[in-house]
N, C-alpha and C positions, 0 to 999 in steps of 0.2 A: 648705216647705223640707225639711222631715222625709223628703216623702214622694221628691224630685228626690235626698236624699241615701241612701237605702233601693235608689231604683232602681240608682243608678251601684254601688254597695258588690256588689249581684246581676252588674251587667254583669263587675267585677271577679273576680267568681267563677267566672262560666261562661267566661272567659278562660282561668284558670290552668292548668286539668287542660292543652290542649293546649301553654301555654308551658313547664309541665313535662316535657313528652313529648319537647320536641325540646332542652330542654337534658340530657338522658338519654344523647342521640348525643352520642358523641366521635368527635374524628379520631384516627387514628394515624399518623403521619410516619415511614416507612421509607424518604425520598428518599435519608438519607445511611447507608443498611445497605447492604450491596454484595451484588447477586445473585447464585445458587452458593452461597454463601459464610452468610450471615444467613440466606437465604428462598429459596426456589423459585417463580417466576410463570411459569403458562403458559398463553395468550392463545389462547382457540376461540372459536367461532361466529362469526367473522371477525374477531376484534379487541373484540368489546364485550363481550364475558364473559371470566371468568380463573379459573384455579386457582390460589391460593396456598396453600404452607404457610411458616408462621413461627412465629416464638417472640414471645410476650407475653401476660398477663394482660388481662382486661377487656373484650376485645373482643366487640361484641356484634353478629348482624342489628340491620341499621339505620346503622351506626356507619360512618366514613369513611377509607378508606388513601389515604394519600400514596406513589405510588411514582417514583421516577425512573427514564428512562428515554433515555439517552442526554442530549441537556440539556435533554430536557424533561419537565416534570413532571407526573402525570396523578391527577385522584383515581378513585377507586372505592368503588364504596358494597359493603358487606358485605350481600349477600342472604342467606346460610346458613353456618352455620359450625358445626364440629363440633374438639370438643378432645382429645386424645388421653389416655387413662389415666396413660403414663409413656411423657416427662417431661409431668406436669398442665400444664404452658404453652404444652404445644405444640399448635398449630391448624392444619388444614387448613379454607380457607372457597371459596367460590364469591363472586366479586366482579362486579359490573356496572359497566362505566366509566361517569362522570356526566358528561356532557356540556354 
């Protein structure tokens, strides 16, 4: 019994690092910011890639936007993103829409 509860306590371990990894991603909800206005999006390589600049702390590659988009709503995963010196929250990133 010792040795069946030694293994599982391992399996539980070589688990963690990736369960960590992916609660690390946040989403960010920009559905109800208004475009213009809060942020800039502009949609190349046909629609699947984007440029956004907006305002907010935290955001990281990896990490998930919500944007609205007439009434419907799209996410996009943050590929890269770089933040601006002044004002420090402001971001320009490159997004990939997730399909």
């Amino acid at each position: 019994m010792n040795l069946s509860f030694s293994f599982l306590n391992k399996l539980v371990l070589v688990g963690s690092p990736a369960n960590k990894l992916k609660q690390n991603k946040k989403i960010h909800d920009y559905s109800q910011q208004v475009l213009g206005t809060d942020y800039v999006f502009e949609l190349v390589n046909g629609g699947i890639l984007g440029h956004m600049t907006g305002v907010g702390k935290g955001i990281q590659p990896g990490d998930r936007i919500i944007l609205q988009q007439g009434c419907e709503s799209y996410q996009y995963q943050v590929e890269e993103i770089d933040y601006y010196s002044d004002p420090s929250d402001m971001w320009i990133a490159l997004l990939k829409q997730v399909v």
